[in-house]
KOLDRENPA-699458 format. One record per residue (C-alpha): x, y, z; residue in three letters. Coordinates in steps of 0.25 Angstrom, whole numbers, plus 5000, padded with zeros to 4 digits. Layout:
N
XYZAla
...
! end
This chain:
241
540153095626Unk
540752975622Unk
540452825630Unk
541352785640Unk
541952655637Unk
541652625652Unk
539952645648Unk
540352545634Unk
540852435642Unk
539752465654Unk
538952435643Unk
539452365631Unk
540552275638Unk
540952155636Unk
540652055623Unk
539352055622Unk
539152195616Unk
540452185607Unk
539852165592Unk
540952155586Unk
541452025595Unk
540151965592Unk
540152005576Unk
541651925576Unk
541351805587Unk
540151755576Unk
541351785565Unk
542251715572Unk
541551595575Unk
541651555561Unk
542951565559Unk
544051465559Unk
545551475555Unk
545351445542Unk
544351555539Unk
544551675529Unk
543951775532Unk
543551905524Unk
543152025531Unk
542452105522Unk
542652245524Unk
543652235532Unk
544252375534Unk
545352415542Unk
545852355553Unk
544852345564Unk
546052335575Unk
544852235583Unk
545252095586Unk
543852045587Unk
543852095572Unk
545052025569Unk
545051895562Unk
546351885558Unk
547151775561Unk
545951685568Unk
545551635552Unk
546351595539Unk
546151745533Unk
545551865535Unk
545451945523Unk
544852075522Unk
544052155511Unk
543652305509Unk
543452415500Unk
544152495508Unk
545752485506Unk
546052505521Unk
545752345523Unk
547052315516Unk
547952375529Unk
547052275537Unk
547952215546Unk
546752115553Unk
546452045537Unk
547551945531Unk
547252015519Unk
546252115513Unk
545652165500Unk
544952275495Unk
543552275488Unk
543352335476Unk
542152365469Unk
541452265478Unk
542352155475Unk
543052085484Unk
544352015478Unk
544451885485Unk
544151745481Unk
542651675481Unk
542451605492Unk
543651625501Unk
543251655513Unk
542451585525Unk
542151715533Unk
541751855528Unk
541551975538Unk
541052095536Unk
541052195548Unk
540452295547Unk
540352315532Unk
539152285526Unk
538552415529Unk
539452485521Unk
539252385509Unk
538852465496Unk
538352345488Unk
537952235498Unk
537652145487Unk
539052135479Unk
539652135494Unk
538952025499Unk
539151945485Unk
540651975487Unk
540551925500Unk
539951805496Unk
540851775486Unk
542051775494Unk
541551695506Unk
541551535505Unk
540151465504Unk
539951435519Unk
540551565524Unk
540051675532Unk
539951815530Unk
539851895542Unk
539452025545Unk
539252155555Unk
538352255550Unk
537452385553Unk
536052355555Unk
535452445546Unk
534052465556Unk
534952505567Unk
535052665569Unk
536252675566Unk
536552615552Unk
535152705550Unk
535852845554Unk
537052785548Unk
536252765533Unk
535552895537Unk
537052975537Unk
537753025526Unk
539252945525Unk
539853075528Unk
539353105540Unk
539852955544Unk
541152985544Unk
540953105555Unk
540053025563Unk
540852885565Unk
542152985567Unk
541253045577Unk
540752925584Unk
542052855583Unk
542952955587Unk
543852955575Unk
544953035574Unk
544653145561Unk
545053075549Unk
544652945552Unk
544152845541Unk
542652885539Unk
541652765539Unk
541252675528Unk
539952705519Unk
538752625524Unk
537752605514Unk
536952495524Unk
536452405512Unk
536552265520Unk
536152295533Unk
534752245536Unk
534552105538Unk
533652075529Unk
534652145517Unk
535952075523Unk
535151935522Unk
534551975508Unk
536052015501Unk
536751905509Unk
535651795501Unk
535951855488Unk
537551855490Unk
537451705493Unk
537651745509Unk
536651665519Unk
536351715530Unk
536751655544Unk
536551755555Unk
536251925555Unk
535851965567Unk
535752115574Unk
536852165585Unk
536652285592Unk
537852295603Unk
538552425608Unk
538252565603Unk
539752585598Unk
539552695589Unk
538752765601Unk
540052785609Unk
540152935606Unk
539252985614Unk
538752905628Unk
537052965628Unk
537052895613Unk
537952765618Unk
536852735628Unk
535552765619Unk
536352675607Unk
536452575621Unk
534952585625Unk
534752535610Unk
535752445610Unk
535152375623Unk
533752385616Unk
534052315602Unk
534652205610Unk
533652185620Unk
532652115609Unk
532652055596Unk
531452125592Unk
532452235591Unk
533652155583Unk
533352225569Unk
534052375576Unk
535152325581Unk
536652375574Unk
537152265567Unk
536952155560Unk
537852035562Unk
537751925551Unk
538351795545Unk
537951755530Unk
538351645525Unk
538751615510Unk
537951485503Unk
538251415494Unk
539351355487Unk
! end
């Protein structure tokens, strides 16, 4: 049986549960009208206005492998990555974000070095990624990528035929990595801290909504319990000049 959007916003309402909101206020607190931005892997449109940076900076352009980026109506304009590159200038841009995206990097190295290259000495790379030591990017490693697509169709409700997720290959997402390939791309770190917030991908059924909330409350209560939490949320910063 699926949650009732009454028992979500008995428990999860308001602002201070919302990640997303939280992921985009840190973003947004560097941002000026003459930013450019890159979001890097930046997908579809995500049809969120928290999300949407568009038109609050100087550009927003958008990078990914995938070609469905380039009918991306919240981006000024996009590109596609091939081979790893990204084929826009050295140091162009103040802000990178990447949203979600780091788990399904193949080569963190040559993506981080890309993403280095491109952002302005001074600028700030951020990010919102799955923490590998939470259970779910470990059943998630532990799944064969063809069984994802059933499951997230599943969970999400989606209509037969709908796009089937990305590959996650999880090859950044510990703390200790994320800091390591960050120093060796010329990426210093600022802030990554751990974010546990609603069970979302729980919403299927109501008995596991409310186990993944009895978690959700116990991860937060101390910061013994931090390293568990879902996400990472980070800022690097690239040095140099």
């Amino acid at each position: 049986m699926a949650v009732s959007d009454s028992l979500v916003q008995r428990l999860y309402g308001g602002p201070r549960y919302n990640g997303t909101l939280l992921f985009y206020n840190g973003v947004r607190e560097r941002l000026t009208p003459q930013t450019r931005v890159l979001n890097l892997g930046a997908g579809p449109a995500t049809e969120s206005p928290i999300r949407t940076l568009k038109g609050e900076v100087a550009e927003v352009v958008g990078a990914d492998v995938d070609a469905c980026v380039l009918d991306n109506p919240e981006l000024d304009r996009a590109v596609m990555i091939e081979d790893g590159r990204i084929p826009l200038e050295d140091n162009a841009f103040d802000v990178i974000v990447s949203d979600y995206v780091f788990e399904h990097v193949a080569d963190p190295a040559q993506f981080l070095g890309e993403a280095a290259r491109v952002l302005k000495p001074g600028g700030s790379l951020f990010f919102r990624t799955p923490n590998f030591l939470h259970y779910v990017a470990i059943i998630s490693a532990l799944t064969p990528h063809r069984v994802h697509g059933l499951l997230a169709n599943a969970v999400r409700d989606n209509p037969t035929g709908s796009q089937e997720p990305w590959r996650t290959h999880y090859r950044m997402n510990t703390v200790g990595r994320l800091r390591r390939l960050g120093r060796q791309a010329g990426l210093g770190e600022r802030e990554v801290k751990y974010v546990e917030m609603e069970p979302s991908y729980l919403r299927f059924n109501t008995p596991a909504f409310l186990i993944g909330t009895a978690y959700e409350r116990l991860v937060n209560l101390t910061p013994l319990l931090a390293p568990v939490r879902a996400n990472l949320f980070g800022r690097f910063v690239k040095t140099g000049g």
